[in-house]
MARNU-385090 format. One record per residue (C-alpha): x, y, z; residue number from 1. Coordinates in steps of 0.02 Angstrom, whole numbers, plus 50000, padded with zeros to 5 digits. Layout:
<sites>
    c1    c2    c3 resi
     X     Y     Z  NUM
...
</sites>
This chain:
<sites>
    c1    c2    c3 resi
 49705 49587 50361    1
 49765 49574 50188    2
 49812 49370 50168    3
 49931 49328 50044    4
 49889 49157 49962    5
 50077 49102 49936    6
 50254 49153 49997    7
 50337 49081 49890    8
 50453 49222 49796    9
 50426 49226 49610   10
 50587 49231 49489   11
 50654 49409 49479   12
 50590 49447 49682   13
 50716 49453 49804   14
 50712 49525 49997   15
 50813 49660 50017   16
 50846 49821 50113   17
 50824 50009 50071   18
 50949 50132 50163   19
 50884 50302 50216   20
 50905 50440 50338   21
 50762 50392 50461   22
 50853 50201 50446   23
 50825 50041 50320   24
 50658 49977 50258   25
 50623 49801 50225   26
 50555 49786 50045   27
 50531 49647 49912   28
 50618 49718 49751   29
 50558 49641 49579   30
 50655 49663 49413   31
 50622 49590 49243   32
 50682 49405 49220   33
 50704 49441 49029   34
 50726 49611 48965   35
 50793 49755 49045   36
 50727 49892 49162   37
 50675 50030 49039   38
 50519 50110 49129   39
 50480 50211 49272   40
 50510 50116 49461   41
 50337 50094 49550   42
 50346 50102 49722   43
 50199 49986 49847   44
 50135 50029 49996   45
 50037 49913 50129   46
 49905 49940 50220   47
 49850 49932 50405   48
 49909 49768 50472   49
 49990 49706 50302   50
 50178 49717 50239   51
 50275 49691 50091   52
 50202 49506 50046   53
 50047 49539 50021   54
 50098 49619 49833   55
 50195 49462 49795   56
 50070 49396 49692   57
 50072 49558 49580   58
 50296 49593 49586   59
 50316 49467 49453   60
 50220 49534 49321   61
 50214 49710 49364   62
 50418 49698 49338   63
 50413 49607 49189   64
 50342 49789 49092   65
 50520 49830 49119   66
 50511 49900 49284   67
 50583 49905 49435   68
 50455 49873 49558   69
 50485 49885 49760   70
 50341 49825 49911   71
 50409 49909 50067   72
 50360 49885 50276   73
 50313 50037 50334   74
 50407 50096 50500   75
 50346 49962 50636   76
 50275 49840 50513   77
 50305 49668 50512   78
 50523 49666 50457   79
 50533 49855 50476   80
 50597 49936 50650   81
 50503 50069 50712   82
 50507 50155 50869   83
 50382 50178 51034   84
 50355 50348 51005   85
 50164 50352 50940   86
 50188 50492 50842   87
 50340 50415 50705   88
 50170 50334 50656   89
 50047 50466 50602   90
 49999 50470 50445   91
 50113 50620 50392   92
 50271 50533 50481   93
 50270 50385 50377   94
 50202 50478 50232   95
 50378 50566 50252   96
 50462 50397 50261   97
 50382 50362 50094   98
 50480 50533 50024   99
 50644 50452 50095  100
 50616 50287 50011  101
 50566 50354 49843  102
 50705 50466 49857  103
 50816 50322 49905  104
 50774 50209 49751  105
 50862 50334 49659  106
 50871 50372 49467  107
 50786 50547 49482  108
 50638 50502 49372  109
 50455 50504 49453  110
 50411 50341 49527  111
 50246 50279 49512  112
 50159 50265 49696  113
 50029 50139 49745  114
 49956 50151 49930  115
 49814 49997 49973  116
 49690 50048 50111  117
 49794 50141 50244  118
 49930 50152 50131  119
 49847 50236 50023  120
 49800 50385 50149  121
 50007 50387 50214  122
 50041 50385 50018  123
 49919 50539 49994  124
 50023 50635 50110  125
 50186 50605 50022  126
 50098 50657 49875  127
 50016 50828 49951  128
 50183 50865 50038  129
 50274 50902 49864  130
 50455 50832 49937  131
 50460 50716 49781  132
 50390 50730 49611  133
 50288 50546 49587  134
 50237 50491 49408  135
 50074 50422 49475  136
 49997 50380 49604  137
 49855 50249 49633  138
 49733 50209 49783  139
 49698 50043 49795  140
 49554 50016 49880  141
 49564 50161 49993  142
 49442 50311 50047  143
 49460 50509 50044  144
 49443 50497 50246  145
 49419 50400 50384  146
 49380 50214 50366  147
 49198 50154 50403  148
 49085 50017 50430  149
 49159 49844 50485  150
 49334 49882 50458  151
 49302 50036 50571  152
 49213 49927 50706  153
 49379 49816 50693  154
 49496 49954 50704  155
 49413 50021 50873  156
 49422 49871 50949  157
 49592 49839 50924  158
 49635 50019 50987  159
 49532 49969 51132  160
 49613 49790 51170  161
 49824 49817 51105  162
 49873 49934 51252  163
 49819 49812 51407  164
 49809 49649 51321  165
 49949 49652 51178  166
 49981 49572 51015  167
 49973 49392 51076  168
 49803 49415 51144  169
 49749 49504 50978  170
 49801 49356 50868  171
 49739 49240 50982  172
 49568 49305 51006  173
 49538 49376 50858  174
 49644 49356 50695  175
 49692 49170 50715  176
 49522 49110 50726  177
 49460 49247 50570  178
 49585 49144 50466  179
 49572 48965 50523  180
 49369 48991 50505  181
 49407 49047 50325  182
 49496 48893 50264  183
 49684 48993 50268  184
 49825 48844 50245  185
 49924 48809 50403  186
 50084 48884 50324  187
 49992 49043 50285  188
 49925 49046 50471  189
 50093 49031 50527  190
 50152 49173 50416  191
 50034 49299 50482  192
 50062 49254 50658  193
 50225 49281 50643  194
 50191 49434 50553  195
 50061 49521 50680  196
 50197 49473 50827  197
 50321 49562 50732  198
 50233 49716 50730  199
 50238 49872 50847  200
 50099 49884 50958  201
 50124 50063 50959  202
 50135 50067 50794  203
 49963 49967 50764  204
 49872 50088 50902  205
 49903 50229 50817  206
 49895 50172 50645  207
 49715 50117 50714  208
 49684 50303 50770  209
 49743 50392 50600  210
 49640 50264 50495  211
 49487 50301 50578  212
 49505 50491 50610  213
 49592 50541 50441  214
 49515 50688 50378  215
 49476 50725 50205  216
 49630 50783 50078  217
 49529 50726 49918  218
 49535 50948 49870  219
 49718 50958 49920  220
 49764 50788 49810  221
 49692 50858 49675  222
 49764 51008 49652  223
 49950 50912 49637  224
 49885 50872 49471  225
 49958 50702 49476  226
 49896 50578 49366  227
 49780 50467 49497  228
 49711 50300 49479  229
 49572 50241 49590  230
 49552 50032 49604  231
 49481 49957 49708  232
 49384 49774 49721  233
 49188 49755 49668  234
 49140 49698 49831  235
 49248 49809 49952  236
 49202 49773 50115  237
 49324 49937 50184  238
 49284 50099 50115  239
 49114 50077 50027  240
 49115 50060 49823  241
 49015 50238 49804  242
 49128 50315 49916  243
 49268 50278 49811  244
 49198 50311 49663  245
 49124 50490 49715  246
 49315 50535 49765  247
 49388 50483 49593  248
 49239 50607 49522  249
 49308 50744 49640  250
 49485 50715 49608  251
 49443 50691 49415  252
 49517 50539 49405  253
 49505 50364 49307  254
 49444 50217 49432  255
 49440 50045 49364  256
 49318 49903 49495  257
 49396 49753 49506  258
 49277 49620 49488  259
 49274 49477 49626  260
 49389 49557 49716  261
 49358 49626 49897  262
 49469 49734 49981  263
 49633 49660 49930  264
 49629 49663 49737  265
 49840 49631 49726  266
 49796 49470 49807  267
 49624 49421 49762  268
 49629 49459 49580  269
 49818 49476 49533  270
 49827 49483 49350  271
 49686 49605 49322  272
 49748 49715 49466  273
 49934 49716 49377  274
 49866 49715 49190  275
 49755 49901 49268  276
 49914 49961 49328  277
 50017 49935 49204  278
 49902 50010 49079  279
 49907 50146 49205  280
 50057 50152 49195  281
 50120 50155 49022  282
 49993 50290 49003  283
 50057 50408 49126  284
 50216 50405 49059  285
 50165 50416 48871  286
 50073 50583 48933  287
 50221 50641 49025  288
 50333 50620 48870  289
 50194 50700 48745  290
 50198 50867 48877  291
 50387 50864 48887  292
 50379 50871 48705  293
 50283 51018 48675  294
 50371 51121 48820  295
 50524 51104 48697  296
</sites>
């Protein structure tokens, strides 16, 4: 699991709450602490077992390019509800939840949309569905398919142990002694115990299932025509580096390696991960302007 480093909220972060139609999603909002908001809102989306904190260490500066910047819980996550019906957590049911949010933050200008590992593949599917225009959209360390290798090895056996043994058992056993073996501070330990019993088994079980069995959209992504960003960390232990890398050649898209980061680069290697977006970004929109231009 992604593992934030601190929790402390950075000036210009604040918890807060986004109303919509299928209920309210937790989120961490960031806004400029000097200036005012004068680009494009960028909208963050976890991945498998994460939430909203683990972009913390990015909000700050990612804000401070004049943006409003929200990191939401998906439906069942960690401070977002979500019910016991297995299927409000496909892929394509929270990538609809991702329409309602963007819609939500109002404005009516594209937001830019940034999914990390399995929130990248429930971000793809707002993107392919076409409900809501996005100004970008970036997968962050995330694959055109299924997950593989370790991470898939992980993800089977929690499928395997949540329904009989439950969440308790799974920290327990498993992700409390990951994080104590890797040096994590106490407070931090705390944090994502509290975080992993907040969760909805069902919710994890079948977010388990779709991350493993997603097929392949790459061909359907790229016909959008979205401008795409792939980043992900030079020693990504999910989806492998080449596999990446091969899907940003399909999709004809920039990809930018992060180096020493691993599979988390919004914690692992903040400041490059925000200065890429950004760039990003400013880029995107500076195209969209130029093309606006010349349609006049």
């Amino acid at each position: 699991m992604s593992t934030p480093r601190f929790l402390t909220l950075p000036p210009g972060v604040t918890p807060q709450q986004i109303e919509t139609p299928q209920g309210a999603f937790a989120i961490l909002e960031a806004l400029p602490v000097s200036g005012v908001v004068e680009r494009r809102p960028a909208l963050l989306v976890p991945g498998f077992t994460g939430s909203k904190e683990d972009f913390i260490a990015v909000l700050q500066t990612l804000a401070q390019s004049g943006r409003r910047v929200v990191a939401v819980d998906l439906r069942g996550q960690y401070e977002t509800p979500g019910p016991d019906d297995p299927e409000a957590y496909s892929c394509a049911a929270l990538g609809a939840d991702i329409d309602l949010i963007a819609q939500a933050m109002g404005g009516g200008e594209p937001i830019h949309l940034v999914g990390h590992s399995f929130g990248g593949l429930v971000a793809r599917e707002a993107v392919i569905d076409g409900r809501t225009k996005f100004g970008s959209f970036t997968l962050m360390s995330s694959g055109p398919a299924g997950i593989v290798g370790p991470r898939a090895r992980s993800g089977k056996r929690l499928m395997g142990e949540l329904p009989g043994m439950g969440l308790e058992h799974v920290w327990t056993t498993r992700f409390e002694p990951e994080a104590v073996a890797a040096g994590v501070p106490d407070e931090i330990v705390a944090f994502l115990r509290k975080r992993m019993l907040a969760n909805s088994p069902t919710g994890l079980t079948r977010m388990a299932e779709e991350v493993l069995s997603m097929h392949d959209r790459t061909d359907e992504l790229r016909e959008i025509g979205v401008a795409t960003l792939v980043l992900f960390g030079e020693h990504d232990d999910g989806w492998p580096t080449d596999i990446q890398v091969e899907m940003a050649r399909r999709l004809g898209a920039e990809f930018m390696v992060v180096p020493g980061a691993v599979h988390s680069p919004a914690v692992e290697a903040p400041e490059t991960t925000a200065a890429a977006l950004i760039r990003f970004w400013n880029a995107a929109e500076a195209t969209s302007l130029d093309t606006r231009s010349n349609a006049m």
